[in-house]
C-alpha positions in Angstrom: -244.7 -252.1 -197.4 -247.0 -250.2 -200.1 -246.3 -246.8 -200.6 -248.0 -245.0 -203.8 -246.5 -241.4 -202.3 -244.1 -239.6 -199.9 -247.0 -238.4 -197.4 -247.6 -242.4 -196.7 -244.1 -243.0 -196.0 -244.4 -240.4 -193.7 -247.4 -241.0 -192.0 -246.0 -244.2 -191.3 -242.6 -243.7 -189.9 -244.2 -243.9 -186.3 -245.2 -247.2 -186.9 -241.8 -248.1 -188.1 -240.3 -246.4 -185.3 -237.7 -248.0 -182.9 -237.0 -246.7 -179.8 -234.4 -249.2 -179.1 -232.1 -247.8 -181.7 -232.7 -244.4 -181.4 -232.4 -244.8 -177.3 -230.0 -242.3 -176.9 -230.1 -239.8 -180.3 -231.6 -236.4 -180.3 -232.3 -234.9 -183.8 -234.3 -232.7 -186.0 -234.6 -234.5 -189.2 -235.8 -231.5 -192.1 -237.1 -233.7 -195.4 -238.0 -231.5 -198.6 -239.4 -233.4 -201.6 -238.8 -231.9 -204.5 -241.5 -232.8 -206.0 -244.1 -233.1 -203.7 -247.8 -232.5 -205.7 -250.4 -229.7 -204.4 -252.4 -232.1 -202.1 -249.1 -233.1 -200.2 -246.5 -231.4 -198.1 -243.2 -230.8 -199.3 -241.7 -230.1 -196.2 -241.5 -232.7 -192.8 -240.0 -232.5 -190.3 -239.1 -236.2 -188.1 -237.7 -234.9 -184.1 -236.0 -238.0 -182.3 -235.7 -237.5 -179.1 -234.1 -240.3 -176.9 -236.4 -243.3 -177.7 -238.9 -241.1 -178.7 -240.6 -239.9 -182.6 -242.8 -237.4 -183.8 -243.1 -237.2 -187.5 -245.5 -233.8 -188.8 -245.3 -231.8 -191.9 -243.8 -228.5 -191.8 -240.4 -227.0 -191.2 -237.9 -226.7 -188.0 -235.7 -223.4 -186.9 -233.2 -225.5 -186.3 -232.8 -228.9 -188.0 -229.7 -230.8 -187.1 -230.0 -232.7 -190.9 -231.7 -231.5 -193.7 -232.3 -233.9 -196.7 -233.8 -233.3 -199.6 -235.1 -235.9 -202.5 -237.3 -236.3 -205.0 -240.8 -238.2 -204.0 -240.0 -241.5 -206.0 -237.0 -241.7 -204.2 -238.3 -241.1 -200.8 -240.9 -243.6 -201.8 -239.0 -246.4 -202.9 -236.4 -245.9 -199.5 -239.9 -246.5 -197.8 -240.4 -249.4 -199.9 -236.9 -251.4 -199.5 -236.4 -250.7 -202.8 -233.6 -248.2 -203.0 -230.6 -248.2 -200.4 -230.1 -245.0 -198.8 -226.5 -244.9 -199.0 -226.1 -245.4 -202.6 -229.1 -242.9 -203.2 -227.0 -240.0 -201.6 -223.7 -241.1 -203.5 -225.5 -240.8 -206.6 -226.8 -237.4 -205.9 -230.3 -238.2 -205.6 -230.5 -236.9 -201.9 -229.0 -234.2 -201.3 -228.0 -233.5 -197.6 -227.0 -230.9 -195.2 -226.1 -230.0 -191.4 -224.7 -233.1 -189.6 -224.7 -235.4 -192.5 -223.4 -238.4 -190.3 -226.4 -238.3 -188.1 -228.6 -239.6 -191.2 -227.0 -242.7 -191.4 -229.0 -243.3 -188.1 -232.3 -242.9 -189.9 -231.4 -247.1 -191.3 -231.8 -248.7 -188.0 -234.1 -246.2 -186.3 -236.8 -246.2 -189.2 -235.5 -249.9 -190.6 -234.4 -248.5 -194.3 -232.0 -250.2 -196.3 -228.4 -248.5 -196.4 
């Protein structure tokens, strides 16, 4: 996949969607880039709700995971080029709430861990 920015990666997580893995997981997923420039949002929010995906800029009461990352590393997650896992060791995501439930996003949305 081609990303040049974080609102892409966004915009496309529908598409990348699978309701087969996400068939029983309920979440509010609260992204902040860091970095995000003025013609994009900084702030999405991704609700999973069993099988289901709704991806829209903006921010939740009550997210059940917050993560926030800088735009090249949301980017190259989107891309394949980055695991997930070894982003968040090395500090470059930084993650709150129930920090378990993000390992979900992998299979559900098809990132590398």
């Amino acid at each position: 996949m081609s990303y040049s920015n974080a609102t892409e990666v966004f915009n496309d997580l529908e598409n990348r969607f699978k309701p087969d893995a996400a068939a029983t997981l309920e979440a509010i997923f609260q992204f902040h880039i860091t970095d995000a420039g003025d013609d994009q949002a900084a702030d999405w929010l991704v609700r999973i709700d069993n099988g289901q995906c709704q991806v829209e800029p903006g921010t939740a009461d009550e997210p059940t995971v917050t993560l926030k990352l800088s735009e090249q590393t949301w980017v190259e997650l989107g891309k394949g080029e980055k695991g997930a896992i070894g982003a968040f060791m090395s500090g470059q995501i930084q993650a709150g709430g129930n920090v378990m439930l993000a390992q979900k996003l992998g299979p559900v949305f098809g990132f590398t861990l």
